[in-house]
N, C-alpha and C positions, 0 to 999 in steps of 0.2 A: 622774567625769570627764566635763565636757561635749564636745559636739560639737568648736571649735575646738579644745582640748585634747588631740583624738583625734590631728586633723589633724598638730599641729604633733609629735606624739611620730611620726606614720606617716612626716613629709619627716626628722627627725632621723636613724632608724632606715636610711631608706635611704641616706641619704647618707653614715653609719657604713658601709654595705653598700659602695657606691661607692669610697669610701676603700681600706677593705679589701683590693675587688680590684683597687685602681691598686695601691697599698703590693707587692702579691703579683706585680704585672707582667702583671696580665693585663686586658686593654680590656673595659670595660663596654658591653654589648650596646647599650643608649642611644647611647654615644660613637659606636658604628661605624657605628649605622644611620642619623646626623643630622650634616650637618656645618656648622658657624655657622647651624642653624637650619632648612635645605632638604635633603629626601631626597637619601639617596646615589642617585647618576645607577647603574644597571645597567650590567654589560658589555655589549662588544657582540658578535656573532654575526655573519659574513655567510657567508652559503651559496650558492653557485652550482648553477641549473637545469642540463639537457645544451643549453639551444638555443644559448646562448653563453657559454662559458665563458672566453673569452678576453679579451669587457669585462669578467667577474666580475673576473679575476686583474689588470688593470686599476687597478680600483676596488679590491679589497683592497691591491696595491703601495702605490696611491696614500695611501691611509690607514695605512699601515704595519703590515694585519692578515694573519694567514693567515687563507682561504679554510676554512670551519666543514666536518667529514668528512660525506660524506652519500653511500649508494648508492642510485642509481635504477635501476631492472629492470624486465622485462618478463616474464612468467608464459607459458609456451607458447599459454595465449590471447587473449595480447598484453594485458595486464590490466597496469595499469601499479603497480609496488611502490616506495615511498620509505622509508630508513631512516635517519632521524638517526644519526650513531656515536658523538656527545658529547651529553652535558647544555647544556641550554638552559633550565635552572631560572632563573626569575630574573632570563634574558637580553635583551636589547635585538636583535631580531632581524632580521634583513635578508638579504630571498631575493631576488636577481636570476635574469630570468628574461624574455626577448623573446617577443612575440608574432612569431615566425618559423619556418623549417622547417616540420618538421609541425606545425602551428597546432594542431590540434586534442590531440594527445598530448602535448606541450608546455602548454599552458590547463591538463589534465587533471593533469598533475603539478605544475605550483604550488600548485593549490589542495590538491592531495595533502599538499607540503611545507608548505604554511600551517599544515593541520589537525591534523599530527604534530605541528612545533612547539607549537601552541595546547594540544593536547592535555599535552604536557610539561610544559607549566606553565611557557612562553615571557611575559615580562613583557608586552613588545607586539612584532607582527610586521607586519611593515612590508615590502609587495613594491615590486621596482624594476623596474617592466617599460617600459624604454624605449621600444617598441613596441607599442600597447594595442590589441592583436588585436577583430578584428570592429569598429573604429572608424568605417569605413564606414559599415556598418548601421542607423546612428543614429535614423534616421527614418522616418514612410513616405511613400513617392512617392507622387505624385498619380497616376499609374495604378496602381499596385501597391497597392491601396487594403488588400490584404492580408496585405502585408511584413511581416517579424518586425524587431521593434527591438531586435536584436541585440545591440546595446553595454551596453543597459538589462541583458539576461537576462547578461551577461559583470562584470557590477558587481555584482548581486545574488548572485550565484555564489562572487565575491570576499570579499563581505562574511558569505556565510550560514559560508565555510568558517575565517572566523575572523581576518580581516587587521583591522588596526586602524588601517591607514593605504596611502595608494598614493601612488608616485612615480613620474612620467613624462614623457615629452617631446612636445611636438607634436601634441598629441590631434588628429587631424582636427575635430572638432568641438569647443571647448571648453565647450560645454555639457554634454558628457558627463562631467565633475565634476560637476552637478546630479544624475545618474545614483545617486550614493552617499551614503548615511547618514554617512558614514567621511569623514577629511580625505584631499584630495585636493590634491598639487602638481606641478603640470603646467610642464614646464621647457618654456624656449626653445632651439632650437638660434640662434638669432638671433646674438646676441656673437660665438660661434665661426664663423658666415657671417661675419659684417662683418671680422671681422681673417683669414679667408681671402680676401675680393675684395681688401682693402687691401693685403696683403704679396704676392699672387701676380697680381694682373690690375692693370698697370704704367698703365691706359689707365681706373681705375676713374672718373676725375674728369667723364670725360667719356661716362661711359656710361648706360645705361636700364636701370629693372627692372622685368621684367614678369613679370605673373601669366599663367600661362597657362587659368585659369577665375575668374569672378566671386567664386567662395566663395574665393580667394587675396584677393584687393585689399586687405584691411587689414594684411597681413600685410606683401606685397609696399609699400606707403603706406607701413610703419612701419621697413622696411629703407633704402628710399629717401629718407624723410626724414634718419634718419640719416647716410647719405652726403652729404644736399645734393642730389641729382639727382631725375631725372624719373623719372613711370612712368607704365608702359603697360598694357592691358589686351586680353588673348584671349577673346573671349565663342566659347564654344563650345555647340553645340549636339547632343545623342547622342539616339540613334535605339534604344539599347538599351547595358546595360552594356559600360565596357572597347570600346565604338564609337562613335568620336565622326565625325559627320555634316560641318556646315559651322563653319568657325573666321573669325572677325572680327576685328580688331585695329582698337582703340581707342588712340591715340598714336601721333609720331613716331618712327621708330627710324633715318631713311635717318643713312648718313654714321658710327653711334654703332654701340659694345658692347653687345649687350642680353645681360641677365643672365636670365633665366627661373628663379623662384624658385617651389617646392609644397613643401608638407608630405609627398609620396610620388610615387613612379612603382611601378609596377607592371611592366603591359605596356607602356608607355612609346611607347602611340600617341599620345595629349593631347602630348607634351611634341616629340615628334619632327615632329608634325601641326605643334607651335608652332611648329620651328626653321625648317620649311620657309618659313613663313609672315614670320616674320622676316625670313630672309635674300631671299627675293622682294619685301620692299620696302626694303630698301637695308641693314640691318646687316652693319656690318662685320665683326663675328666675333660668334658666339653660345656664351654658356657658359649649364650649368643648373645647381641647384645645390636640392638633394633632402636633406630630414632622413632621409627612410627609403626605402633602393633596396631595394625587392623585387624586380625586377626578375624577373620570372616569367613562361615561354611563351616566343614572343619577343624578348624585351624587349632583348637581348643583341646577335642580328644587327640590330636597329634603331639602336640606337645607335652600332653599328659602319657602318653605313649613310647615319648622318644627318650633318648639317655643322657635328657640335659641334667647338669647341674641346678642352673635356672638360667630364665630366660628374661632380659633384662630390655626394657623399654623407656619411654621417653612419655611424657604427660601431655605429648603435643594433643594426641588423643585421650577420651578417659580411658579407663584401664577399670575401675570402682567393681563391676559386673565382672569383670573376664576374671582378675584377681580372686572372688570367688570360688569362681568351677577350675580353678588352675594353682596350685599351691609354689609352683616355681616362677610365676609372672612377677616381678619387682619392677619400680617404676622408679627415677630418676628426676627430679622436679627439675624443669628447666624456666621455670616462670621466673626468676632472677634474670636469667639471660635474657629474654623479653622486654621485661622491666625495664632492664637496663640501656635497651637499646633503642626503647621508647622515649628514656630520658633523654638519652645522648641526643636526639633526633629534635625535639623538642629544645632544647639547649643549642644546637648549631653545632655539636661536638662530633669527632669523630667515631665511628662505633668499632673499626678496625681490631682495638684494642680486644673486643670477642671473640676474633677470629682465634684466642690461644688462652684466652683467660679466663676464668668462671671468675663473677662477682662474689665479693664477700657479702 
């Protein structure tokens, strides 16, 4: 018997096989693991970190999943423990999980749940951290010739403990996607700003938006061109962190609505330093309008201090507490966006489509 001869009795034989186990009602392992040609897409998984669990349940409604069982603990020496409580064999996995609260115990335990996942034998795992802790850090200062590039060492960390991909919003620095071996998509809260000025600031036609530091301006350019309006620019000058010295204003705002647009406040001296500065030269009402309120130290009595209309943020962190002792803090749900780009990713889809559009 020659070689083709082998061949054609080895595809006969199987496909008798084949036969057989349809005829008997049972699916051929071929059938179920191929379908018109392209791998079966994996389940999906999503697991919620402790820093927020409330975009987690969010993002699972909005996808129509339960939230994957996981207990996180702490060991009397504060030794942080993660226990998956389902199989994740095989699974398509998705750990949300903010760079907020305690920052540093919080970092410690995603990467914890990344590495169990991974370890289970997780098809791919995929963090959603909408707030990409140490973002700041990025670089080193021209005096601090000694700084640690902090974000770098927070990517590396991501990547050593097993994640196969990151999702995020706002990077203060979008360079810090260069940071990773690993794909990286960094969402906009942008959409979800623009159809907030629109439906709720009645006077938006006729107003300004300003940066209130230089490292905003293309941002701040890129919201403003959208609307059709002007923008303005805050050069400020710091003397040392989280203290900023003298502020300069670049643009007209007498007579108009200035909008003050940043990727975070913190202590929320830059933005309060901004408002003052605004309204001393003629804006008529000033709103701000933050993808990430930290809002930490004082940041609270300033705001309750300062001449905002309201000050407007992003769910990336909670807000529930601050909302409280602050009656101008409004919050923005961006967990659609998330959602959405959890599916897309899960799907094989493009997620581009976010970069301009808020999901319905």
């Amino acid at each position: 018997m020659d070689v083709l001869d082998m061949n054609q009795a080895t595809i006969k034989a199987r496909d008798t096989e084949v036969s057989d186990l349809t005829n008997r009602g049972v699916e051929p392992l071929t059938d179920r693991s191929t379908h018109a040609g392209t791998p079966r897409m994996p389940n999906i998984k999503i697991f919620s970190g402790s820093s927020h669990p409330d975009l987690s349940q969010k993002i699972a409604d909005r996808l129509g999943q339960e939230l994957g069982k996981v207990v996180t603990k702490k060991f009397s020496n504060q030794e942080t423990c993660v226990e998956i409580g389902e199989s994740v064999r095989g699974e398509d996995v998705y750990i949300v999980q903010s760079g907020c609260g305690e920052i540093n115990d919080n970092l410690m335990e995603l990467l914890i749940m990344i590495n169990a996942c991974k370890i289970a034998s997780a098809s791919r795992v995929t963090a959603v951290i909408p707030c990409f802790p140490y973002a700041r850090q990025d670089k080193k200062d021209k005096v601090g010739s000694r700084a640690p590039i902090s974000a770098k060492l927070v990517a590396n960390m991501l990547s050593v403990s097993g994640a196969d991909h990151i999702i995020t919003m706002d990077l203060h620095a979008s360079q810090i996607q260069g940071f990773f071996d690993i794909p990286v998509d960094n969402l906009y809260a942008e959409p979800a700003v623009l159809k907030w000025i629109m439906e709720n600031i009645h006077e938006w036609k006729n107003c300004i938006i300003v940066s209130p530091d230089a490292g905003g301006a293309k941002r701040v350019t890129s919201i403003a061109d959208r609307l059709n309006v002007d923008f303005a620019l805050i050069h400020k000058e710091r003397k040392k962190a989280n203290e900023v010295d003298r502020m300069v204003l670049v643009g007209d705002v007498k007579d108009r609505v200035a909008i003050l647009v940043d990727d975070m406040a913190d202590t929320c001296g830059t933005i309060c330093h901004a408002a003052e500065k605004l309204v001393s030269a003629g804006a008529t009402k000033v709103y701000a309008i933050l993808t990430h309120g930290i809002f930490s130290g004082p940041a609270i009595s300033r705001v309750n201090n300062a001449s905002f209309e309201a000050v407007v943020v992003t769910n990336t962190i909670p807000q529930e507490d601050k909302m409280k002792h602050c009656s101008k803090i409004q919050v923005i749900d961006i967990s659609m966006i998330l959602a959405e780009a959890i599916r897309r990713t899960h799907n094989g889809e493009s997620v581009s489509y976010l970069f301009s559009h808020v999901p319905l």
